[in-house]
DSSP file (Angstrom, degrees, kcal/mol; ACC not computed):
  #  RESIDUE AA STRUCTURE BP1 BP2  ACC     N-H-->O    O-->H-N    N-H-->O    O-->H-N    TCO  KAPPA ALPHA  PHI   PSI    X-CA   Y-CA   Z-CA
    1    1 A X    >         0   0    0      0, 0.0     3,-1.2     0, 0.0     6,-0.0   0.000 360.0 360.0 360.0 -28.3 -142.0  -16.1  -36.2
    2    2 A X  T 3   +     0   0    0      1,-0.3     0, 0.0     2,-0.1     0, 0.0   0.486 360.0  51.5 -80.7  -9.1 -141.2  -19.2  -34.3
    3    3 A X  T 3  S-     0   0    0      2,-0.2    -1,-0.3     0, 0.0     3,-0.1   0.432 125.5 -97.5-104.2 -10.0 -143.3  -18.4  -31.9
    4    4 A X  S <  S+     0   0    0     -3,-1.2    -2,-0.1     1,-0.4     2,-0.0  -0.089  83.3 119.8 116.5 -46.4 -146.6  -17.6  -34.3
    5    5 A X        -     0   0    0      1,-0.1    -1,-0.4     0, 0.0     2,-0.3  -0.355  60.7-130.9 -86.0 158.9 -146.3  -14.1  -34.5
    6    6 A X        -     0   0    0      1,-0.1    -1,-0.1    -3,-0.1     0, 0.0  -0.665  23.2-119.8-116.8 135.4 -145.9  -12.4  -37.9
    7    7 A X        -     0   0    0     -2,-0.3     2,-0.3     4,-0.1    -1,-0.1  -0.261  31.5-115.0 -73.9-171.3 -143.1   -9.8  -38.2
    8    8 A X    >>  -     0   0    0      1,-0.1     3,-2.3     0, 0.0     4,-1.7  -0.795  35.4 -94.8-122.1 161.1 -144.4   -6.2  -39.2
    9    9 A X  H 3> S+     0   0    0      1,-0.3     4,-0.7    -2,-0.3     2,-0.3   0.859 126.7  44.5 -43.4 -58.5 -143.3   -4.6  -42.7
   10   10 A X  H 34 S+     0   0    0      1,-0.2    -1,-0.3     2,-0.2    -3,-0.0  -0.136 102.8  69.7-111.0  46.3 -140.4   -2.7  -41.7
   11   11 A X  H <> S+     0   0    0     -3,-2.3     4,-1.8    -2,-0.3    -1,-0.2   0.292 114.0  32.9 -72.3 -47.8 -139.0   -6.0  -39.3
   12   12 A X  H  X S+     0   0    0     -4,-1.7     4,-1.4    -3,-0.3    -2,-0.2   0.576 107.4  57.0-105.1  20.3 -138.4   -7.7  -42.7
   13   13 A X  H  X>S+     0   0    0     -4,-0.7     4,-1.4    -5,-0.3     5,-0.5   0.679 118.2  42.2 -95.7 -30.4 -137.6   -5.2  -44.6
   14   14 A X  H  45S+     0   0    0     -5,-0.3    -2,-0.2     2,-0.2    -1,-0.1   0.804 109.0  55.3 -70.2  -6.8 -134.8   -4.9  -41.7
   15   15 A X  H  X5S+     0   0    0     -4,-1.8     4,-3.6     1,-0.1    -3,-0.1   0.900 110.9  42.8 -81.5 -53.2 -134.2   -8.1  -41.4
   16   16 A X  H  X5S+     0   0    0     -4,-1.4     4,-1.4     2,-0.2    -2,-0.2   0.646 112.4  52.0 -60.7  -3.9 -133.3   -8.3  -45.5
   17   17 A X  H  X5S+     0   0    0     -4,-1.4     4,-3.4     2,-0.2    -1,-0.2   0.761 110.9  56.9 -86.9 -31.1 -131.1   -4.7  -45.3
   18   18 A X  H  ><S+     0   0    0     -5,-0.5     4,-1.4     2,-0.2    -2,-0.2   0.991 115.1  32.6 -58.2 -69.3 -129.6   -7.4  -42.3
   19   19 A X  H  X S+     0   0    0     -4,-3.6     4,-1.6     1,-0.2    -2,-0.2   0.818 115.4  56.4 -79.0 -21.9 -128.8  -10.1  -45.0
   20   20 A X  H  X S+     0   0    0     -4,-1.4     4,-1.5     2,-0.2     3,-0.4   0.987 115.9  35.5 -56.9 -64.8 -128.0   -7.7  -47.6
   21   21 A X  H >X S+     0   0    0     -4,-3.4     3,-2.7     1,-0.2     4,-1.3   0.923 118.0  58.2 -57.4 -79.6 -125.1   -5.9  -45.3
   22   22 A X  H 3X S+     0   0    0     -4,-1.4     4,-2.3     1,-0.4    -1,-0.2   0.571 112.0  34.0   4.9 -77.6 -124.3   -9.4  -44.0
   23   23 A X  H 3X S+     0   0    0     -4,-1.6     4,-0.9    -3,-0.4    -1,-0.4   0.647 119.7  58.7-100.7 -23.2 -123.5  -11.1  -47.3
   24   24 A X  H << S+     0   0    0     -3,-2.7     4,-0.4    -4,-1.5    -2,-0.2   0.861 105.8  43.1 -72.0 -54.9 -122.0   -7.6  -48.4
   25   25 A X  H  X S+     0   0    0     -4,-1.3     4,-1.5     1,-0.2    -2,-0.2   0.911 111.9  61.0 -58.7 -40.4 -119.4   -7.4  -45.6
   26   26 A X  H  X S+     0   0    0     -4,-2.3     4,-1.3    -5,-0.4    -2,-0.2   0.774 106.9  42.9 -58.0 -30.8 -118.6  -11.3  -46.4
   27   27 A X  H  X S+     0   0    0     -4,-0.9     4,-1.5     2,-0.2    -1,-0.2   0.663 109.8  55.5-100.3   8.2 -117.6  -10.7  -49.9
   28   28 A X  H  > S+     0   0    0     -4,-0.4     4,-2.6     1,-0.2    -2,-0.2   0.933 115.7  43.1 -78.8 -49.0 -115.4   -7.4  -49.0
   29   29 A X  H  X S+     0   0    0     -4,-1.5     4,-0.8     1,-0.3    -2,-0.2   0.545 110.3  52.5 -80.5 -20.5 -113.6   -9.6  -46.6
   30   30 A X  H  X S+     0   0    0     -4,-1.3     4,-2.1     2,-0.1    -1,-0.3   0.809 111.0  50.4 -61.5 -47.4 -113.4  -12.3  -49.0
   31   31 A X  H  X S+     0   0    0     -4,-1.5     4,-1.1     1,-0.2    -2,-0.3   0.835  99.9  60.8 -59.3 -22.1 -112.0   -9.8  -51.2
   32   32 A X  H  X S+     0   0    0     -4,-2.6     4,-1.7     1,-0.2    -1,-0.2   0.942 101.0  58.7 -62.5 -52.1 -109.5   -8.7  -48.9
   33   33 A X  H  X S+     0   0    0     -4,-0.8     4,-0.6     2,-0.3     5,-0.2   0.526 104.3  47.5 -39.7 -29.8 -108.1  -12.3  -48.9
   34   34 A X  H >X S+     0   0    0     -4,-2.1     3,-6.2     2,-0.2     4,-1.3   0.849 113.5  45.5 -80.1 -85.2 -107.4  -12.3  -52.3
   35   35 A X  H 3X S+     0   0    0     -4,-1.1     4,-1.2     1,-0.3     3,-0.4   0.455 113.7  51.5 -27.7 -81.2 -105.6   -8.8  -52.4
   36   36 A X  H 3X S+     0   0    0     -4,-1.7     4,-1.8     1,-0.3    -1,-0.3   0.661 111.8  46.6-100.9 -30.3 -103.7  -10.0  -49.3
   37   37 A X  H <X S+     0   0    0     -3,-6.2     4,-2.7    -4,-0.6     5,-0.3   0.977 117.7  44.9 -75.6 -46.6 -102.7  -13.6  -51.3
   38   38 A X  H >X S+     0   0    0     -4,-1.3     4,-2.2    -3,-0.4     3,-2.0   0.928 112.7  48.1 -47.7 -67.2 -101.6  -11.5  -54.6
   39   39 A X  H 3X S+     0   0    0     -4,-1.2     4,-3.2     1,-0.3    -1,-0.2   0.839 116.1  42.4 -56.6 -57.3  -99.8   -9.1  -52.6
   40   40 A X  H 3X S+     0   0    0     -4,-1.8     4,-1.2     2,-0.2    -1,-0.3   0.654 117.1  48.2 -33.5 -38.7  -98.1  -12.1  -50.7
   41   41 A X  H XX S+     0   0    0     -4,-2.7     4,-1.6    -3,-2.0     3,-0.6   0.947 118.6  42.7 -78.5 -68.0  -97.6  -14.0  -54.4
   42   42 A X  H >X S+     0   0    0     -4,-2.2     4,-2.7    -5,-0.3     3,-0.9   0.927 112.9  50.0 -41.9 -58.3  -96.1  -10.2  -55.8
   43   43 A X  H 3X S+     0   0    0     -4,-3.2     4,-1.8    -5,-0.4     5,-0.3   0.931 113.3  50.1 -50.2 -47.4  -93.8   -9.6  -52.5
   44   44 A X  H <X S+     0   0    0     -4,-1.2     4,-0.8    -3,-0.6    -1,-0.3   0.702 116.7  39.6 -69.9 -24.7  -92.4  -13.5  -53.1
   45   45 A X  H <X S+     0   0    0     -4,-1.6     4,-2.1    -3,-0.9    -1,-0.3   0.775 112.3  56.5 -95.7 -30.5  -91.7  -12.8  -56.8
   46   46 A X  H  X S+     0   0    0     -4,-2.7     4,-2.2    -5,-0.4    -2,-0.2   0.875 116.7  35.4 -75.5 -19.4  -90.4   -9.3  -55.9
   47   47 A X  H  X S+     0   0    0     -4,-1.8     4,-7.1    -5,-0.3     5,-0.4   0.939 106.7  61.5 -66.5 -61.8  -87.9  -11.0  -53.5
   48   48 A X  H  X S+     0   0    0     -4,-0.8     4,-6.3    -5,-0.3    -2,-0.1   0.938 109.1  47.5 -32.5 -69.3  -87.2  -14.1  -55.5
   49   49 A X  H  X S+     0   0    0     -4,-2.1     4,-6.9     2,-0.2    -1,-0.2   0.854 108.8  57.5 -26.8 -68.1  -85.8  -11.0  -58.3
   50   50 A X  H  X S+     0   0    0     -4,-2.2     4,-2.5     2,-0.3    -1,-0.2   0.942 109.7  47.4 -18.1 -77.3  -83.7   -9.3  -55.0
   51   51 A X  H  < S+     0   0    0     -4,-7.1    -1,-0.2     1,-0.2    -2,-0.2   0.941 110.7  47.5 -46.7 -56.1  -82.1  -12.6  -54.8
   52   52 A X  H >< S+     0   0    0     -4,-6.3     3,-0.6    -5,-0.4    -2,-0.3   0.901 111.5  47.0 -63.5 -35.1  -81.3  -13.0  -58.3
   53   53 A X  H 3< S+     0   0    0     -4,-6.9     2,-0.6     1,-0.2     3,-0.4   0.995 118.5  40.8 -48.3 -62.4  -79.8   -9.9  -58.9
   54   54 A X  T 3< S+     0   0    0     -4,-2.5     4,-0.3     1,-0.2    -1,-0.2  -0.495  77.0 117.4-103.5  53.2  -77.7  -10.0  -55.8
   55   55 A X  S <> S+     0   0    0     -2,-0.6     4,-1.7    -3,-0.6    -1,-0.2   0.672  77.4  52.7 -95.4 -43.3  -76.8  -13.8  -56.3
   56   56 A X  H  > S+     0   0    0     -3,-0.4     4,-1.6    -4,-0.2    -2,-0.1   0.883 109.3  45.1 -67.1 -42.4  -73.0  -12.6  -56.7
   57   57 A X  H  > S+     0   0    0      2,-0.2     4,-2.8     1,-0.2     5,-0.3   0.850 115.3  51.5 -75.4 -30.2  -72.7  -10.4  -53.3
   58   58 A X  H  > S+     0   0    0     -4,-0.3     4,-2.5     1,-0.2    -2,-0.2   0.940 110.1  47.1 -61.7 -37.5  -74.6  -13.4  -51.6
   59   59 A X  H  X S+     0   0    0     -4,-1.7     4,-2.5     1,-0.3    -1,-0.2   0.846 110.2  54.7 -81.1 -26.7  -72.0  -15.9  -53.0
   60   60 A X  H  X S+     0   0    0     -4,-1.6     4,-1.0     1,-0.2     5,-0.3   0.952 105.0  52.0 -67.3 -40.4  -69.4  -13.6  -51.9
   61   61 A X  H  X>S+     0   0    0     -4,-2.8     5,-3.4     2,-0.2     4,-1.9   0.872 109.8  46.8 -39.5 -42.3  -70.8  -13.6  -48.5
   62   62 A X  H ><5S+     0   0    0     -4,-2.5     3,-7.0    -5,-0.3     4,-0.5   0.908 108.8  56.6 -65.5 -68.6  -70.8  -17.3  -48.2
   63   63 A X  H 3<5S+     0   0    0     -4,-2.5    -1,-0.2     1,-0.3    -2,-0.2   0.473 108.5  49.1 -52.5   4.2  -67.3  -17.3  -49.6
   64   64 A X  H 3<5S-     0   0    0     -4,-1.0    -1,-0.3    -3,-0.3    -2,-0.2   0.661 130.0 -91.3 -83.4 -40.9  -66.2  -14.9  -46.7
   65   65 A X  T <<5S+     0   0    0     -3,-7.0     2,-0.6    -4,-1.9    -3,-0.2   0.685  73.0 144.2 125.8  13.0  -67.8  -17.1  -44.1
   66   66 A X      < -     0   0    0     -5,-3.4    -1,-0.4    -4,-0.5    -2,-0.1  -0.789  44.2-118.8 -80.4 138.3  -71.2  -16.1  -43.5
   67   67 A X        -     0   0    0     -2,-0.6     3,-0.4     1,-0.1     5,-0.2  -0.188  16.7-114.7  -8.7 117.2  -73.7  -18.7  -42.8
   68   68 A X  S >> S+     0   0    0      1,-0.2     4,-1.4     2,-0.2     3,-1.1   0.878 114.4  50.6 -82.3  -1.6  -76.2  -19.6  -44.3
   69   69 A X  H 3> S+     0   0    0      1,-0.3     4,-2.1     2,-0.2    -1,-0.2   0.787 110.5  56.5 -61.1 -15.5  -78.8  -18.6  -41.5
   70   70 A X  H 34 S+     0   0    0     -3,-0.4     4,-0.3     1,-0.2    -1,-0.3   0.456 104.8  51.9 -95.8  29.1  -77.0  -15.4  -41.5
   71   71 A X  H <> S+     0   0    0     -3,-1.1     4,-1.3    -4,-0.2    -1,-0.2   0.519 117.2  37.4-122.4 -53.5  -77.8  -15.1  -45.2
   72   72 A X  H  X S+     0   0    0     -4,-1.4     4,-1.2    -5,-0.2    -2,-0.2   0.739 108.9  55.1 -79.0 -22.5  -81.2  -15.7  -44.7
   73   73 A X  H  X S+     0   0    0     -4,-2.1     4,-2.2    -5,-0.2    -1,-0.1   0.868 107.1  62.3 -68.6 -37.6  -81.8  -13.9  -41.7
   74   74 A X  H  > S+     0   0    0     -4,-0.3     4,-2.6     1,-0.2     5,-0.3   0.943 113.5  31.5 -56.1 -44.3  -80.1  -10.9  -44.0
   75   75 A X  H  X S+     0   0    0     -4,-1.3     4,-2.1     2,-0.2    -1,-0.2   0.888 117.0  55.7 -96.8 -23.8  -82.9  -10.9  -46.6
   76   76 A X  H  X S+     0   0    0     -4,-1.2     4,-1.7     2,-0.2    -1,-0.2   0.626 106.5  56.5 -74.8 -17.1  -85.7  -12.0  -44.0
   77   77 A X  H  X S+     0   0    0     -4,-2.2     4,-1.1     2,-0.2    -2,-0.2   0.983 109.8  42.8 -70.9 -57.8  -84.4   -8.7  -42.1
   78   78 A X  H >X S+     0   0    0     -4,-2.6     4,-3.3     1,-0.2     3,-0.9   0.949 106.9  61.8 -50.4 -50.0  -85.1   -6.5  -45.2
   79   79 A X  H 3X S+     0   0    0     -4,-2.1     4,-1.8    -5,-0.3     3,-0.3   0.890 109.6  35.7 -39.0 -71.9  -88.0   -8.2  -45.6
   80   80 A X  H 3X S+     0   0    0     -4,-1.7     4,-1.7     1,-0.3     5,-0.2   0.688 112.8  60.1 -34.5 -33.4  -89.4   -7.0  -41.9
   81   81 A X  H <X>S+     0   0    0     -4,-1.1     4,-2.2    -3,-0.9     5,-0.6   0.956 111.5  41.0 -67.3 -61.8  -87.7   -3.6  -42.5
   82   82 A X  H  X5S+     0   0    0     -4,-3.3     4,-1.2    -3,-0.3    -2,-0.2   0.858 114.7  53.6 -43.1 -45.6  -90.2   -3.4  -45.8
   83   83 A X  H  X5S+     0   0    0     -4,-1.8     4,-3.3    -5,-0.3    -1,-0.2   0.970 114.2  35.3 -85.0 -64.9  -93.2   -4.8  -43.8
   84   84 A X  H  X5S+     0   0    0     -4,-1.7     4,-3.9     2,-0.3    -1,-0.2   0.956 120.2  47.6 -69.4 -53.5  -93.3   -2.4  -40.8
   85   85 A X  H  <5S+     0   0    0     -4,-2.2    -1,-0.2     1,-0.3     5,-0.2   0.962 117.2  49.0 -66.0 -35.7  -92.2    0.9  -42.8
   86   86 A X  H >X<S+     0   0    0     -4,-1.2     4,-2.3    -5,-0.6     3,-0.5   0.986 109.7  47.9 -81.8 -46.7  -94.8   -0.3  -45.3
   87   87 A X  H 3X S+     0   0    0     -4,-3.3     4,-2.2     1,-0.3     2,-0.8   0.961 112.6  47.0 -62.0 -30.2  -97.7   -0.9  -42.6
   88   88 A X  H 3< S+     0   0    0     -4,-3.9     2,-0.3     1,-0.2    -1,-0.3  -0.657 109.6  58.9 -90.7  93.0  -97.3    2.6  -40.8
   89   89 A X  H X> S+     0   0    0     -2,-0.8     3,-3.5    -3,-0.5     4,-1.3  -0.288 111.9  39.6 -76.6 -82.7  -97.3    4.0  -44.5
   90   90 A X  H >X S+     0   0    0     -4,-2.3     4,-3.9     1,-0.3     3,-0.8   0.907 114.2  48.7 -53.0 -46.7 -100.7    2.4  -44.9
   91   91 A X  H 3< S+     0   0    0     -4,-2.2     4,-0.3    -5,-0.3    -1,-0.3   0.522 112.9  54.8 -70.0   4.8 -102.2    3.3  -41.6
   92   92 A X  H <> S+     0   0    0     -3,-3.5     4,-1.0    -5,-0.2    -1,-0.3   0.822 112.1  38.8 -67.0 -39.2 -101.0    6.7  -42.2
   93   93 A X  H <X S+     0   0    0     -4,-1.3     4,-2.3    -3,-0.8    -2,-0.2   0.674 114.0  50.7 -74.3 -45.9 -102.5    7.1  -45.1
   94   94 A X  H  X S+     0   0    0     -4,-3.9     4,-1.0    -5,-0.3     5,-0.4   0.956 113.0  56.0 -77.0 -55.6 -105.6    5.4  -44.3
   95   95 A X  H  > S+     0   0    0     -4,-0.3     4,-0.9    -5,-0.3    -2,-0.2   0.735 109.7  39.7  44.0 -87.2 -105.6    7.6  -41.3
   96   96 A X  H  X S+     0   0    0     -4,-1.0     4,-0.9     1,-0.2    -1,-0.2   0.851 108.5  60.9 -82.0 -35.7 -105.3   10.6  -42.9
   97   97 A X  H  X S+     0   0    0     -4,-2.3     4,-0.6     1,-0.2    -2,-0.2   0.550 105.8  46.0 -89.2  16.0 -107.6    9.9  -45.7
   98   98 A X  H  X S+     0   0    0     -4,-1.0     4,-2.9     2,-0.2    22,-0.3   0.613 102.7  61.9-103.6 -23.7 -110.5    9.3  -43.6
   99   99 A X  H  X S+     0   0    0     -4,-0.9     4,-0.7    -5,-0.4    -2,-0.2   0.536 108.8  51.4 -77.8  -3.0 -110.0   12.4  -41.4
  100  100 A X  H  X S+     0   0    0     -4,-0.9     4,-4.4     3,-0.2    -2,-0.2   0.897 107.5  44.2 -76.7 -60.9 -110.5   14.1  -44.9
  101  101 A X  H  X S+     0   0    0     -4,-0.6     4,-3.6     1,-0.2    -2,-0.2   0.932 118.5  55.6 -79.7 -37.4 -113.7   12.5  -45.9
  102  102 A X  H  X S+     0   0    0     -4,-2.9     4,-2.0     1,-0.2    -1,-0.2   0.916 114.4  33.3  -8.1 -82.9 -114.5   13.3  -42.3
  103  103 A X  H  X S+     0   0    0     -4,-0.7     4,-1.6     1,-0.3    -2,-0.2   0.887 119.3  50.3 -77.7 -50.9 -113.9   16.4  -42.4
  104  104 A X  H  X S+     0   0    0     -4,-4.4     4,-1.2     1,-0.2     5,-0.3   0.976 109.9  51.0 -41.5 -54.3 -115.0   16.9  -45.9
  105  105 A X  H  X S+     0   0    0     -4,-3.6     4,-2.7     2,-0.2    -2,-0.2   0.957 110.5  60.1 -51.3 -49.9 -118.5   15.0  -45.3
  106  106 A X  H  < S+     0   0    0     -4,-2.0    -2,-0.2     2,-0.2    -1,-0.1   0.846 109.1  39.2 -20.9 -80.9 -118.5   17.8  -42.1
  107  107 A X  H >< S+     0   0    0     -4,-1.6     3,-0.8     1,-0.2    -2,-0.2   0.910 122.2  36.6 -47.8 -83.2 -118.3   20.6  -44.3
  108  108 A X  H 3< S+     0   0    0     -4,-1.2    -2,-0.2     1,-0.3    -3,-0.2   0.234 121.2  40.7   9.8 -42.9 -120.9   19.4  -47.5
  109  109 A X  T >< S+     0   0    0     -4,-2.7     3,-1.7    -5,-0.3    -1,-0.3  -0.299  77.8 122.3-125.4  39.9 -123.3   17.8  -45.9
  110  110 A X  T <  S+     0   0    0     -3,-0.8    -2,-0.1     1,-0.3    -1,-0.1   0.680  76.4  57.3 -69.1 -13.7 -123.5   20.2  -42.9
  111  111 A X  T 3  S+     0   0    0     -3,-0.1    -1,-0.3     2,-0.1    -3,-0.1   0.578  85.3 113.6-106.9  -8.2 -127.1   20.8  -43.6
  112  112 A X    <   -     0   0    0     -3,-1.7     2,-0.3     1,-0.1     3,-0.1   0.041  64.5-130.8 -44.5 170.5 -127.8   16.6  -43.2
  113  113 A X  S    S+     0   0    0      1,-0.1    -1,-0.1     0, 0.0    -2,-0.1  -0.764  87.6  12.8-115.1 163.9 -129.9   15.8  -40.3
  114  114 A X  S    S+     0   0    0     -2,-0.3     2,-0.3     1,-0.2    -1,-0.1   0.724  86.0 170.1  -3.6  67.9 -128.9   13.2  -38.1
  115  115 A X        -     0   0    0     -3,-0.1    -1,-0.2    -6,-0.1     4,-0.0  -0.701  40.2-111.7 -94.2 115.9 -125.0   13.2  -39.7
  116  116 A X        -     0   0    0     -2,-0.3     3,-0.1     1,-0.1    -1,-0.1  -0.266  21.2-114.8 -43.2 156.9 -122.7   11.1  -37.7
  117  117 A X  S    S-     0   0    0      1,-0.2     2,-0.4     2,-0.0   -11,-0.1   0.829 100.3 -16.6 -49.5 -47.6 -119.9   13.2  -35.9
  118  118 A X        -     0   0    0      1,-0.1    -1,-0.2   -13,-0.1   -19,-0.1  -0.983  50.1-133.3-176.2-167.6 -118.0   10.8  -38.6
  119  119 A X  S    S+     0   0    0     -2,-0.4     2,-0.4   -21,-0.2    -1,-0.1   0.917  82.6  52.2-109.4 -31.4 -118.0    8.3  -40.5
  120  120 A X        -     0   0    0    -22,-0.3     2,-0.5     2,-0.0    -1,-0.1  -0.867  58.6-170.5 -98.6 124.6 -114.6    5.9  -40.2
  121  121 A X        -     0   0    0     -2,-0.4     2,-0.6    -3,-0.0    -3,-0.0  -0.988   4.4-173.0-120.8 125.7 -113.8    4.8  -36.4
  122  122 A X        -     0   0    0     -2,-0.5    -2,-0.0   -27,-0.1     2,-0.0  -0.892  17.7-130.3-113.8 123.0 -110.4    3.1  -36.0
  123  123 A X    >>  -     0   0    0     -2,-0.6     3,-0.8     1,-0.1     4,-0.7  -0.103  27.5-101.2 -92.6-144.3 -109.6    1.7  -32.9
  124  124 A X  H 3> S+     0   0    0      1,-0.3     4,-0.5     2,-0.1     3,-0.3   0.905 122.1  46.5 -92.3 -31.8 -106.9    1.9  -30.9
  125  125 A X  H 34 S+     0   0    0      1,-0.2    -1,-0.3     2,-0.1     4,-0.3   0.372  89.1  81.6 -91.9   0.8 -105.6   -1.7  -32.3
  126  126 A X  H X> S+     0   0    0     -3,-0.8     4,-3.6     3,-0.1     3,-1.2   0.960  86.0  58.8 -57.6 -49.9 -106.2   -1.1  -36.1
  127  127 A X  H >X S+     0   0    0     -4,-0.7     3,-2.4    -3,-0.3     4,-2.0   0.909 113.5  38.1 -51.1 -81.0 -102.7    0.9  -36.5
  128  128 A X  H 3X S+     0   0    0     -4,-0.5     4,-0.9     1,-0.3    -1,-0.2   0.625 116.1  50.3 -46.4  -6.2 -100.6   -2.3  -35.1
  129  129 A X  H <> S+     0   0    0     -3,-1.2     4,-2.2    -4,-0.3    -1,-0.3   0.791 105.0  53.7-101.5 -33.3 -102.5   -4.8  -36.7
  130  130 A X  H <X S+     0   0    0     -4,-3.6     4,-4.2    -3,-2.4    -2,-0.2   0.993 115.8  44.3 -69.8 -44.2 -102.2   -3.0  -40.1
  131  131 A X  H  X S+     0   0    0     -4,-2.0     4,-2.0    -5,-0.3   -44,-0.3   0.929 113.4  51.5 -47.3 -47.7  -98.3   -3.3  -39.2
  132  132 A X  H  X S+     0   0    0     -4,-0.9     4,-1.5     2,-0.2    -1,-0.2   0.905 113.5  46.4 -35.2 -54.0  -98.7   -7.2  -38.0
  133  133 A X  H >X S+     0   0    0     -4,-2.2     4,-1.4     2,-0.2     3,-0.9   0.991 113.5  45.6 -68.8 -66.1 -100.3   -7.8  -41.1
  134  134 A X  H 3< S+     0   0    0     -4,-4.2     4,-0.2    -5,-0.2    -1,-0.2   0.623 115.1  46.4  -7.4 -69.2  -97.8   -6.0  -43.2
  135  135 A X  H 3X S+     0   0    0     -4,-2.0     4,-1.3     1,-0.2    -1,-0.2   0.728 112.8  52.3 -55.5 -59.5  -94.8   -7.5  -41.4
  136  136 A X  H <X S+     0   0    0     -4,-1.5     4,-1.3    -3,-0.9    -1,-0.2   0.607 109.5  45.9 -30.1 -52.1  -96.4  -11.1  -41.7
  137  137 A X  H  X S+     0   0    0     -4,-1.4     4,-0.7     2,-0.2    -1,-0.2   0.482 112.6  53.0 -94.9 -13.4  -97.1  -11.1  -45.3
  138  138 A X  H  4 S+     0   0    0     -5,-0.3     4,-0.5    -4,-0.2    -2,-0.2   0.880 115.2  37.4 -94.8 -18.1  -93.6   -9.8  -46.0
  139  139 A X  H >X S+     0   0    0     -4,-1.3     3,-1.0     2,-0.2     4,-0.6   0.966 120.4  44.8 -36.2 -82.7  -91.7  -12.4  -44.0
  140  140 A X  H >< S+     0   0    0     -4,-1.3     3,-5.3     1,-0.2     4,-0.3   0.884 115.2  51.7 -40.7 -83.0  -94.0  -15.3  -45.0
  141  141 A X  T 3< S+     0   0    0     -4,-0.7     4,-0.2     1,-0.3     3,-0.2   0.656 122.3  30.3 -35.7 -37.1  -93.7  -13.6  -48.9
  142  142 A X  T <> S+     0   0    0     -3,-1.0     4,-2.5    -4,-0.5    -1,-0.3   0.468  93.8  92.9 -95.2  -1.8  -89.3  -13.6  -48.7
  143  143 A X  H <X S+     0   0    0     -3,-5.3     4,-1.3    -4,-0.6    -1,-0.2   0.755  91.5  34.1 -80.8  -8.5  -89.2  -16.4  -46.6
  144  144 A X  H  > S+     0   0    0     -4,-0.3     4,-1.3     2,-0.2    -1,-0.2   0.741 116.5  60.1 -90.1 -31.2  -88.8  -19.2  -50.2
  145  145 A X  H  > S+     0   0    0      1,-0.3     4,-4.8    -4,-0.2    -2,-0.2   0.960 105.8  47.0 -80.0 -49.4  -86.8  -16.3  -51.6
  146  146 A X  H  X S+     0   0    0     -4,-2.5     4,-1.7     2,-0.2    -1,-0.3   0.911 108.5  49.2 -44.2 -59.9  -84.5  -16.9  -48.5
  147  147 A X  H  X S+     0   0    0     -4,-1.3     4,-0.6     1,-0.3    -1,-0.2   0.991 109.7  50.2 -45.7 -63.1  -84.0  -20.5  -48.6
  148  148 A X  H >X S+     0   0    0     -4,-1.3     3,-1.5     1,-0.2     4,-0.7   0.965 112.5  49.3 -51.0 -47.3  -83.2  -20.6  -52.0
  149  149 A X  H >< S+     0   0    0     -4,-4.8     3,-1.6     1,-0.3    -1,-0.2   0.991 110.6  52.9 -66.5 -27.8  -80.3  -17.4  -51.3
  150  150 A X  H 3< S+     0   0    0     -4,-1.7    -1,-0.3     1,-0.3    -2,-0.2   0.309 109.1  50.3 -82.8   5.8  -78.8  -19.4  -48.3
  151  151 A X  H << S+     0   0    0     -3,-1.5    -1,-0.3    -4,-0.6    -2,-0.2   0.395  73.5 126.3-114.3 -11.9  -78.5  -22.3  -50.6
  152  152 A X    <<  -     0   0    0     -3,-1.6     2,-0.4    -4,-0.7    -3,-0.0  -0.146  62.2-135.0 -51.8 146.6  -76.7  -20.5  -53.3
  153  153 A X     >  -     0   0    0      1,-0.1     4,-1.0   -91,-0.0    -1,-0.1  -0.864  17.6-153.0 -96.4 127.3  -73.3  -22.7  -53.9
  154  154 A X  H  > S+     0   0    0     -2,-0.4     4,-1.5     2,-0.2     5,-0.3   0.781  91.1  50.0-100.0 -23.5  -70.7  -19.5  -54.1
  155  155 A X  H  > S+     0   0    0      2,-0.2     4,-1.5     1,-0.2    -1,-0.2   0.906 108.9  50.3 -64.5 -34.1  -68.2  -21.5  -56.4
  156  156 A X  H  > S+     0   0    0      2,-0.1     4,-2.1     3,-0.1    -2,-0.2   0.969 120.5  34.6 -64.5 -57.5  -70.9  -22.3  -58.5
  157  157 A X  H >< S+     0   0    0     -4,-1.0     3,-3.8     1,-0.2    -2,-0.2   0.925 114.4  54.3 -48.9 -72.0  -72.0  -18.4  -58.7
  158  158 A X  H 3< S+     0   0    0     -4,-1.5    -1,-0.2     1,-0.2    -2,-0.1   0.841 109.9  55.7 -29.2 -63.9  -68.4  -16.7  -58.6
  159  159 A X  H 3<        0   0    0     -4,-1.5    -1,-0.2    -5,-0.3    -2,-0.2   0.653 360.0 360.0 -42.7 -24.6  -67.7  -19.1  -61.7
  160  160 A X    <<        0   0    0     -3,-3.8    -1,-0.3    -4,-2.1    -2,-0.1   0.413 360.0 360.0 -55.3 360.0  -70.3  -17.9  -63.4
């Protein structure tokens, strides 16, 4: 077009199918961002709870002689414990339920004509990155919840 020449009917109708998927992928991946802040806001709330329950065992800890890094390292460990059992949960899951619709689409639509071999390709670096992510957003998510236990005053608590 910059050149003079006029695209042909089915160049712009590929070029709009182009902007449509284009502006389509942008708002899943916006949406992805949200779920990933919520889940991050929910893990931080779920923690926060963690802490307050167990505000008495903590304060006993202190009053033993833990640290407070090792008090926060404790609850930033579970966190990580959560994160990674909870990404290879999902990338199992996700995993398996696309070698289903595979294999389902396989079967069903056997009579399609030019039917991908299938339809979800993960590479070889989705599995550790769904774990990264996991791991990341459950750290980051316990990491306020942490400060706040390692700060706990254990006379104050015990007294309670």
């Amino acid at each position: 077009e910059q050149m003079g020449f006029q695209l042909s009917r089915k160049s712009r109708t590929a070029r709009t199918f182009g902007t449509v998927v284009f502006f389509t992928s942008l708002a899943l991946v916006l949406l992805a961002g949200v779920v990933l802040l919520v889940a991050a806001v929910q893990i931080a709330q779920t923690f926060a709870m963690l802490v307050h329950e167990r505000r008495r065992e903590i304060a006993i800890l202190r009053a033993l002689g833990a640290a407070r890094s090792d008090i926060a390292l404790l609850i930033l460990g579970e966190a990580a414990v959560i994160g990674v059992a909870g990404g290879l949960v999902g990338a199992v899951v996700a995993w398996l339920a696309a070698t289903g619709v595979d294999a389902a689409a396989q079967h069903f639509l056997a009579d399609v004509p030019l039917l991908p071999s299938g339809f979800f390709v993960f590479p070889w670096w989705c599995g550790p990155l769904s774990v990264g992510v996991a791991l990341l957003f459950c750290v980051a998510g316990a990491a306020g919840p942490a400060r706040r236990a390692s700060r706990l005053d254990p006379a104050t608590v015990l007294a309670e």
